[in-house]
Every structure is written in C-alpha cells, then in structure tokens.
TORSE-919188 format. One line per field, with one value per residue (C-alpha): residue number from 1; residue in three letters; z, y, x. Coordinates in steps of 0.05 Angstrom, whole numbers. Layout:
<recs>
k: c(NUM | ...);
r: c(ALA | ...);
Z: c(Z | ...);
Y: c(Y | ...);
X: c(X | ...);
</recs>
This chain:
<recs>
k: c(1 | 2 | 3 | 4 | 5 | 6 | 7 | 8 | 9 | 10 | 11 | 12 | 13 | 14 | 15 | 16 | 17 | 18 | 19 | 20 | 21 | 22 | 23 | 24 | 25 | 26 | 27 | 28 | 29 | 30 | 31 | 32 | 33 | 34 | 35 | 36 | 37 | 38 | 39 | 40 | 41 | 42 | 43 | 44 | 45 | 46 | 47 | 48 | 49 | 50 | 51 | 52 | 53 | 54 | 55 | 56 | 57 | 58 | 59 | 60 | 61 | 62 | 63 | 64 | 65 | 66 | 67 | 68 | 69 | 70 | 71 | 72 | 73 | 74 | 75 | 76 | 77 | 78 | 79 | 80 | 81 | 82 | 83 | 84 | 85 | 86 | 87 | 88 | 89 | 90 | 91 | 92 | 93 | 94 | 95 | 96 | 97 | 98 | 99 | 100 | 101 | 102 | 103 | 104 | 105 | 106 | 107 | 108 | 109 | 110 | 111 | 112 | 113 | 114 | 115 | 116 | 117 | 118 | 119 | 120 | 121 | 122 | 123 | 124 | 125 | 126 | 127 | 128 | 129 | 130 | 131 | 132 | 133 | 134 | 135 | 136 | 137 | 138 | 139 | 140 | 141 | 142 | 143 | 144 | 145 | 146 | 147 | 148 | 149 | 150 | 151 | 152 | 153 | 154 | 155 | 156 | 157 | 158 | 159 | 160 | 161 | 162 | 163 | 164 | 165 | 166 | 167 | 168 | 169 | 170 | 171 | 172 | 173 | 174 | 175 | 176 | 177 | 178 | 179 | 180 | 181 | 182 | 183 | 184 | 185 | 186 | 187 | 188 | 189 | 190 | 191 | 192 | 193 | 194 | 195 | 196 | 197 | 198 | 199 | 200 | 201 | 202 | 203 | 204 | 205 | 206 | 207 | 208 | 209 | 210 | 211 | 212 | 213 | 214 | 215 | 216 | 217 | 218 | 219 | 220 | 221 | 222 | 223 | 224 | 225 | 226 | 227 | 228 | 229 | 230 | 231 | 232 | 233 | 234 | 235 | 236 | 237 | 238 | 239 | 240 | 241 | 242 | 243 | 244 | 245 | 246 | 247 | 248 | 249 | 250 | 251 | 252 | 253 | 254 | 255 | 256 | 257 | 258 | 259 | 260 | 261 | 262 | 263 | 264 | 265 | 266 | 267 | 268 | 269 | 270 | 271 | 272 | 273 | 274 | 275 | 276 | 277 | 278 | 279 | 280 | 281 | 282 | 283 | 284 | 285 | 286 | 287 | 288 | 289 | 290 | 291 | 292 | 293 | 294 | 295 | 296 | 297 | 298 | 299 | 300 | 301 | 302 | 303 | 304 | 305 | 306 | 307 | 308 | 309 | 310 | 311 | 312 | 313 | 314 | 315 | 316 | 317 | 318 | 319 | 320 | 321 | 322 | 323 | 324 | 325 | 326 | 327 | 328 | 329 | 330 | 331 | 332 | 333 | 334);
r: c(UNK | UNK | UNK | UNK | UNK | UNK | UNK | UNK | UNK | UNK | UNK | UNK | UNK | UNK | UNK | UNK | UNK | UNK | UNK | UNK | UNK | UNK | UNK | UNK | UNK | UNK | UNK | UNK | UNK | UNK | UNK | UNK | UNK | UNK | UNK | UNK | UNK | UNK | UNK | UNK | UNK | UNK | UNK | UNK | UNK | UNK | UNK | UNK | UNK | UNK | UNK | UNK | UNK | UNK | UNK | UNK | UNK | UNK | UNK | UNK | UNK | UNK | UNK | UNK | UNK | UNK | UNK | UNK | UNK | UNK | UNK | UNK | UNK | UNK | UNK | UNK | UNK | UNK | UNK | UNK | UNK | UNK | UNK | UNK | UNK | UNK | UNK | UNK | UNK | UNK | UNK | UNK | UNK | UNK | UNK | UNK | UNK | UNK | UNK | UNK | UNK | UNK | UNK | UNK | UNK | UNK | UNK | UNK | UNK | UNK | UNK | UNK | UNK | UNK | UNK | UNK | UNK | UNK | UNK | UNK | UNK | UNK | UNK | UNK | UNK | UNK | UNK | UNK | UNK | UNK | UNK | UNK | UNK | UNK | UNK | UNK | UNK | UNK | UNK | UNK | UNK | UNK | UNK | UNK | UNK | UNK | UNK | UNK | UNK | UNK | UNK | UNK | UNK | UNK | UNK | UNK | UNK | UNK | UNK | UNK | UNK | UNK | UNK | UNK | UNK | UNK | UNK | UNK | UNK | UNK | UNK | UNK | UNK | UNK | UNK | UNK | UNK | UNK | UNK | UNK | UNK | UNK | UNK | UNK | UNK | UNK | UNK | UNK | UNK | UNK | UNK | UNK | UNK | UNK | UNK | UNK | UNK | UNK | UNK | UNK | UNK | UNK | UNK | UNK | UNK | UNK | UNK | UNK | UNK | UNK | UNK | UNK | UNK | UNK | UNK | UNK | UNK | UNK | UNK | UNK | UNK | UNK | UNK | UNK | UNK | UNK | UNK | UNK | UNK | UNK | UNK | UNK | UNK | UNK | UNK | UNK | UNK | UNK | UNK | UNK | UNK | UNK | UNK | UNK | UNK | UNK | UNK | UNK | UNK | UNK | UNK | UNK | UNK | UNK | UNK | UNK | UNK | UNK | UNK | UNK | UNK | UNK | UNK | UNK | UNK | UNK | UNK | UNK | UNK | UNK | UNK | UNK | UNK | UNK | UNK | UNK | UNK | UNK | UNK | UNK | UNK | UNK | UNK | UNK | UNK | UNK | UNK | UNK | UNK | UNK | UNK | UNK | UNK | UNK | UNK | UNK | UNK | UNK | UNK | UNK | UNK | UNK | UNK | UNK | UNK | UNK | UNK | UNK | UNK | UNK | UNK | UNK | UNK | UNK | UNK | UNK | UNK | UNK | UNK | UNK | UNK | UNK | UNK | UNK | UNK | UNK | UNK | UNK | UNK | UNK | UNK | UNK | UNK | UNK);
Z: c(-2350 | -2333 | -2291 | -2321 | -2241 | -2254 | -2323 | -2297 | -2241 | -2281 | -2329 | -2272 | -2240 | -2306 | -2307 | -2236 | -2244 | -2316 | -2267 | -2215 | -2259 | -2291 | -2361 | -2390 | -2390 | -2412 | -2487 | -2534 | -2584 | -2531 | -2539 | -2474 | -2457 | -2434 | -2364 | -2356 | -2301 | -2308 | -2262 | -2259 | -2224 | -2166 | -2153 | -2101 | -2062 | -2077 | -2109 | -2159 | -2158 | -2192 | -2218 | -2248 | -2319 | -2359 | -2436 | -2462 | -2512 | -2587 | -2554 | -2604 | -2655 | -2687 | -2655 | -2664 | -2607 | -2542 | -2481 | -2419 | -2353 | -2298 | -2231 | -2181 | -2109 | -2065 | -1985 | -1929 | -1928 | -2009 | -2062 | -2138 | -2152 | -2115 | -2166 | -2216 | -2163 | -2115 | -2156 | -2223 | -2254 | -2323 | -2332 | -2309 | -2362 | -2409 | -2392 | -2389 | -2456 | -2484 | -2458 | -2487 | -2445 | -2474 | -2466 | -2425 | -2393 | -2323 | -2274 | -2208 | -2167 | -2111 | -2049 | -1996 | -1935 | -1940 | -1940 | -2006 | -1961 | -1950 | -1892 | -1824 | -1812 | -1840 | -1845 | -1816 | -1790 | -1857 | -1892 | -1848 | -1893 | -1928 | -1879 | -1924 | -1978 | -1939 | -1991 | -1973 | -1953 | -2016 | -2055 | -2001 | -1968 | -1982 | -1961 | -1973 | -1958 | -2013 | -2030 | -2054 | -2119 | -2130 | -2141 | -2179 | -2212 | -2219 | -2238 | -2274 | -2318 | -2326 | -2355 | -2399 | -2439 | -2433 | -2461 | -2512 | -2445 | -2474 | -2419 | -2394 | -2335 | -2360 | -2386 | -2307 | -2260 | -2190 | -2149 | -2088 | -2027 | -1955 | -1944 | -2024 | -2016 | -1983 | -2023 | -2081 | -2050 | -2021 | -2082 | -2129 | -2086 | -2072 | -2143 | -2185 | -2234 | -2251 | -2234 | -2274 | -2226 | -2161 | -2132 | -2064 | -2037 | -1960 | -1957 | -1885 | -1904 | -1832 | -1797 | -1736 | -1717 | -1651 | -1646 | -1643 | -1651 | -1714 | -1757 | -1717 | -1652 | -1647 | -1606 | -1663 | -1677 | -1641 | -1597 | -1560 | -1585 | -1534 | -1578 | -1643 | -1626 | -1603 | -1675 | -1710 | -1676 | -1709 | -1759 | -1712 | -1720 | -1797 | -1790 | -1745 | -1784 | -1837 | -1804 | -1756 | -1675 | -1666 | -1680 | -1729 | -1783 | -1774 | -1787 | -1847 | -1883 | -1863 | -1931 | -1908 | -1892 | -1963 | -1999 | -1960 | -1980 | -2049 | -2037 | -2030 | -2092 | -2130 | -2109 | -2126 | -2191 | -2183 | -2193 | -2199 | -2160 | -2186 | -2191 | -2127 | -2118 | -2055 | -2023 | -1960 | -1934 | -1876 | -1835 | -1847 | -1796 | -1829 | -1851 | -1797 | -1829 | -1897 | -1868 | -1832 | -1897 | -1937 | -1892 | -1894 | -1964 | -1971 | -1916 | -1955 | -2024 | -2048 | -2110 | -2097 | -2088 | -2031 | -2023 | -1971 | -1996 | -1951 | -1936 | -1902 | -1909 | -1951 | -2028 | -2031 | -2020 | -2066 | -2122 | -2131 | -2130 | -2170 | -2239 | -2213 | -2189 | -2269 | -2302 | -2266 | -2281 | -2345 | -2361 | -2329 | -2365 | -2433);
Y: c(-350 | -321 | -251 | -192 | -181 | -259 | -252 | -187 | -226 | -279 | -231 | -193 | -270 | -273 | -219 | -212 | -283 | -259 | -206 | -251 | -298 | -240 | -207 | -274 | -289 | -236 | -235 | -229 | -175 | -140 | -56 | -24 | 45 | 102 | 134 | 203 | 253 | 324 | 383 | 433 | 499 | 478 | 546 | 512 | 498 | 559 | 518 | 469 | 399 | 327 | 282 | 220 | 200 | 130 | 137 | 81 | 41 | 84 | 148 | 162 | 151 | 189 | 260 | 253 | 200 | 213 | 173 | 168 | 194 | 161 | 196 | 142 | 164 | 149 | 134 | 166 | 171 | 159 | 188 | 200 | 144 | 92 | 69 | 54 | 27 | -9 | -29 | -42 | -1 | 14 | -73 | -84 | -27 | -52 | -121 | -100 | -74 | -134 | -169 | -128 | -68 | -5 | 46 | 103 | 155 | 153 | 202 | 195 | 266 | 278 | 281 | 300 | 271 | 318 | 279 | 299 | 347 | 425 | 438 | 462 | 494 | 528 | 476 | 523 | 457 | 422 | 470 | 456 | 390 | 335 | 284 | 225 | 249 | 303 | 352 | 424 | 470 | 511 | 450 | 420 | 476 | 487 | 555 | 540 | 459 | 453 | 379 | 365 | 426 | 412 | 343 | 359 | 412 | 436 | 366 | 354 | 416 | 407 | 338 | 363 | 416 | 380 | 312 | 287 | 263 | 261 | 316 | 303 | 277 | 210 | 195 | 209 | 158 | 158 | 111 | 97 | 67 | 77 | 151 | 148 | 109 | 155 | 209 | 175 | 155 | 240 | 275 | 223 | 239 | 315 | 323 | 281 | 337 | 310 | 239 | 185 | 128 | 110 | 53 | 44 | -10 | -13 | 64 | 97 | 107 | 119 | 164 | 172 | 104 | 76 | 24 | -44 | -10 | -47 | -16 | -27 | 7 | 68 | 98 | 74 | 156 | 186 | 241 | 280 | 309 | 242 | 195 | 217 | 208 | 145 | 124 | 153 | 109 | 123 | 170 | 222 | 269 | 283 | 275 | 337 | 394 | 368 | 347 | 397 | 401 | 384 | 332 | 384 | 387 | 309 | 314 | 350 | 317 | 241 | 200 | 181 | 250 | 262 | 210 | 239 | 287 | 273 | 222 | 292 | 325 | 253 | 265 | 327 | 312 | 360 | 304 | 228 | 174 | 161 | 82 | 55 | -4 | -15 | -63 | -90 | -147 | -181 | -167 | -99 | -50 | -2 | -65 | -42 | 24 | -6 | -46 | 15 | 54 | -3 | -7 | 76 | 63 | 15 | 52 | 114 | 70 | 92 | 38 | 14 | -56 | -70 | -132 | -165 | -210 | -249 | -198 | -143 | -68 | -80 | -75 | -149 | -144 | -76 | -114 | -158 | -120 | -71 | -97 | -110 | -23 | -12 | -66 | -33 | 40 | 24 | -12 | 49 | 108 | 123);
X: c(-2223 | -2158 | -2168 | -2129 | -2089 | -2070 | -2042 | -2010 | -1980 | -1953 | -1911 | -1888 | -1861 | -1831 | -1793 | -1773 | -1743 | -1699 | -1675 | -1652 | -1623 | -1582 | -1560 | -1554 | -1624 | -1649 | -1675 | -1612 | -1639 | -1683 | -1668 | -1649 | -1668 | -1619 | -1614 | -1585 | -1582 | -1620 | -1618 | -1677 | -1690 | -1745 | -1786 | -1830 | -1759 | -1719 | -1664 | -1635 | -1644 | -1625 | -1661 | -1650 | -1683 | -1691 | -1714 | -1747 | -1712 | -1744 | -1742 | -1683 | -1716 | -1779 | -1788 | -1856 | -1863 | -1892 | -1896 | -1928 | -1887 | -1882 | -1846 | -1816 | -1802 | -1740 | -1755 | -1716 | -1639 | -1648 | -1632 | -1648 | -1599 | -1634 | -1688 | -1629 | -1571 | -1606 | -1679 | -1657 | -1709 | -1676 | -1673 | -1737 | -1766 | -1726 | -1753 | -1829 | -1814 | -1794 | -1848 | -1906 | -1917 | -1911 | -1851 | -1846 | -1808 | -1787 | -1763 | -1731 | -1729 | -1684 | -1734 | -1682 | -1721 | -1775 | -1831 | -1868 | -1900 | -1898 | -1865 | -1904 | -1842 | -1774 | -1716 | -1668 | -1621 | -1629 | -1600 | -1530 | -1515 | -1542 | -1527 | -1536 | -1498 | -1459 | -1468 | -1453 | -1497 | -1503 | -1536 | -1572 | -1604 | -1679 | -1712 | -1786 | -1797 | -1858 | -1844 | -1916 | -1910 | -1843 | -1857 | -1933 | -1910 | -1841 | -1821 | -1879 | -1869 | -1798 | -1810 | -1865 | -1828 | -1750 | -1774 | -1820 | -1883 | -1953 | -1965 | -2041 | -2060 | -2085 | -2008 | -1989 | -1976 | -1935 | -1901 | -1855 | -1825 | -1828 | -1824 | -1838 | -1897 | -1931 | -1915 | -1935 | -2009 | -2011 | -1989 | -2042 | -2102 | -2083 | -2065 | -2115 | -2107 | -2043 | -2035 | -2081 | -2056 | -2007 | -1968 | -1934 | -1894 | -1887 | -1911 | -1923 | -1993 | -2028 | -1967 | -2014 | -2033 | -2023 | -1967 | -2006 | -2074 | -2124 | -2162 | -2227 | -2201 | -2243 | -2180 | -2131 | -2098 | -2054 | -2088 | -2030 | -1950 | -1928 | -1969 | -1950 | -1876 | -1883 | -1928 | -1874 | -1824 | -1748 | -1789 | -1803 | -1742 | -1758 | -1834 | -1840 | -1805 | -1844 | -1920 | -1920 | -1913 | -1984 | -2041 | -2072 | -2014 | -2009 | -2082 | -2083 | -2028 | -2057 | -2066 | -2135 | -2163 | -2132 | -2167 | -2232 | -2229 | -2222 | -2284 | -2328 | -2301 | -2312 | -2392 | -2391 | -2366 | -2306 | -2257 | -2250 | -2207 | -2132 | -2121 | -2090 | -2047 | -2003 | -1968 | -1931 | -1890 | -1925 | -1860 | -1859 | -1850 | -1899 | -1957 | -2008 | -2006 | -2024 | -2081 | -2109 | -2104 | -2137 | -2195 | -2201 | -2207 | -2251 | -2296 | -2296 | -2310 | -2251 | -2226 | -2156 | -2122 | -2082 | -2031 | -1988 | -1932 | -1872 | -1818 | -1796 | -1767 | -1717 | -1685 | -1694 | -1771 | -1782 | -1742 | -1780 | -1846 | -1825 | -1852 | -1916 | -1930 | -1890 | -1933 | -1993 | -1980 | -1964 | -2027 | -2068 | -2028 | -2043);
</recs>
C-alpha cells in the first residue's frame, strides 16, 4: 500500500518537473490564478507595508467562495516579490490546482529583515534606508519592530476582512525560507491560535548552536555574547537588534524553547501542536540547525516531519521543494 507522504511526493515530482520543463508543458486548458500587490496599515510596526497576493484561479467567480490562506515568508535581503520572481509560486499553485489540490489564497508580506520577531531593541539605524531595496527612509523606517503581530495579526486581519479567507485557524497555514523558515516554525508554535499547520525549507531553526556542535553534545548552545556571534556566523549583525545583546533574549526567542513551551500548554490542554514539516539540503550552511531542532522535537514529542534532500542555500534548491511545503499545507488547511 502506497503511503499518503509517497503519493504526496510523487505529485509534487510531477509538478516540479512541468515547471522545469516550462509553459509548454504545462496542461493547455489549466486556469491560472491572479497575483496583485496590496498595501496595509501595520499597527504592530507603526507603518505601511506591501505585500504581495496570488488568487486562486475561481476566486472571480462566485462571491460566496472562501478559501484557505496561506502566508509565505521571504528570508534575509528578500523581499515580498521573491515568492513570485525568484520561486515561481503563482505556476506551481496554478499547477497544484490542476493536479487535484484545492485552491487557495496566498500572501507574501514584506518582512524587511526583521526576523519575524519583536525586537529586543529600537531600530534606530534601520530606519536610515532599506539597504536592499534602498528605499527612503519614510517607507522603510519601522518605530516599534513587532514582526511576530504584524505577521499573526495585522496581516492576518487584513487578509481576513480584504479577501474572501475562510478566517479560522484550521484554514491557516505558514511557510518560509531561511530567515522565513524560522519565522514560519516561531510564529506557528507561538501562535497556534492562528496557524493550523507550518513548513520551512532551510530555516535557521537553532540560532544558538555551536558551530560543529550535534545534537547530543550536552554543551551544544551558545553560553556567552562571544559565542553567540560566532553561531550566528554572517547573521550576527541583524540577529542582535532583533534577539537581543544577551543569551536571555536569544533564549527566549529559540524555536525549541518555543515549541516547549507549547508542549506544556498541549498537556494542559490549553492548546494543541500545529503540523510541522521542514526541510534542508545536506549542504546547507544552516542543516545542523535543522537536525538539532528535529531532535528537540522529537525529545519533547512534539509531531513534525523533518527532511534532508541534495542541495544547498539557494533558489535552485527552494524551487524545487516548494510544491512539496504547498502540497502539504494545502492538504492540512481546510
């Protein structure tokens, strides 16, 4: 008997290899959906921000339709845009679609690199330019750094009353990259009043372990300032505003103190577990920080499904993942 992960594998091959093979090979009467760009007041940042959104392929047509929402993350130096320009999302939706799965709406915030996080500190240099997109000051600036509500609920709610989003947690899901990845495994177990489900691909998910430390070192965190700049590597100038100057804030914003505490609130019965799914190439800078977060988990008995696949940090790698985190989101979301 065929196992529902290897049947879900098997249409994501599918459709990653229509992509690669281009337009042409697509199907020839398959609808495609429609990808706009939205602006929204952010309260929890003191400011407006984009965001970039793909409609399924009906949404035009009965009012009366409602779909699930999913909210995919950009990594550092991104941008709203990179989902659509650099992943392809809208043709591999639009694909997914055509294979079976069922529509839904999909947002793309602008993250600035802020880590999905609120701040342990004011961004008072930030706010001189966007140095990605070198965007002046008066749009980039952000006076109160909560990336963690605006994403769980000034997005959220802006979604929920501007398009037609089935608006419960269960129709939720959350995914992302990199510096998106982890966003997308903090907000899902910090939030589980909000997101049903989560995907990462090649997410920093353990920001304070030890370069070349395993998950069965005892000594595997970072104890001192010194330490966590060197586990932080070429990360360390953004992590700091936003973790905090000390081994307390890094503490307290680490996905597996997260997810335990979550584990307490499951017993409880305050709450219950989102469904997690990440993944990593083996050549990935940032793959010992999956492993170390998989074995958390599965210490904690957290559910969740953890993957390494050839590749590295790079487009090439998340394109081609990227159907299997929609087809799994999109399976979990109802």
């Amino acid at each position: 008997m065929t196992s529902p992960w290897r049947r879900l594998r098997g249409v994501c091959h599918v459709v990653a290899g229509l992509l690669a093979a281009g337009a042409a090979a697509l199907p020839a009467q398959s609808a495609t959906g429609t990808v706009i760009t939205d602006t929204l007041w952010a309260q929890s940042l003191g400011t407006r921000k984009a965001l970039t959104v793909y409609l399924p392929p009906s949404y035009g047509g009965s009012a009366a339709t409602r779909y699930p929402l999913l909210v995919y993350l950009h990594g550092l130096g991104g941008s709203e845009r990179d989902w659509v320009t650099a992943g392809r999302l809208p043709s591999v939706m639009d694909s997914l679609v055509a294979a079976g799965f069922p529509e839904a709406i999909v947002a793309m915030p602008d993250g600035d690199d802020g880590w999905y996080t609120t701040w342990a500190s004011l961004p008072d240099a930030a706010c001189a330019a966007d140095t990605v997109r070198q965007e002046p000051a008066a749009t980039y600036c952000v006076p109160w750094p909560h990336y963690d509500d605006y994403i769980a609920r000034d997005i959220v709610a802006h979604l929920d009353r501007r398009y037609r989003t089935r608006g419960t947690p269960e129709s939720r899901g959350i995914a992302g990259l990199s510096m998106g990845g982890y966003g997308a495994m903090t907000l899902a177990l910090a939030y589980p009043d909000v997101f049903r489900a989560a995907a990462s691909h090649s997410g920093v998910l353990s920001p304070r372990l030890r370069v070349g430390a395993v998950p069965t070192d005892p000594a595997r965190y970072a104890g001192t300032v010194d330490e966590l700049a060197a586990a932080a590597r070429q990360l360390w100038r953004s992590q700091r505003p936003a973790f905090g100057p000390d081994t307390l804030g890094w503490r307290a914003r680490d996905p597996q103190q997260l997810a335990a505490r979550l584990a307490a609130r499951v017993q409880r019965g305050d709450a219950r577990y989102p469904a997690l799914q990440f993944d990593s190439g083996v050549d990935d800078v940032w793959a010992p920080h999956n492993r170390d977060f998989a074995a958390s988990l599965t210490r904690l008995g957290v559910p969740h499904r953890y993957t390494e696949y050839p590749g590295a940090h790079t487009w090439s790698y998340w394109r081609t993942h990227l159907p299997e985190s929609l087809a799994f989101l999109l399976r979990v979301v109802r």
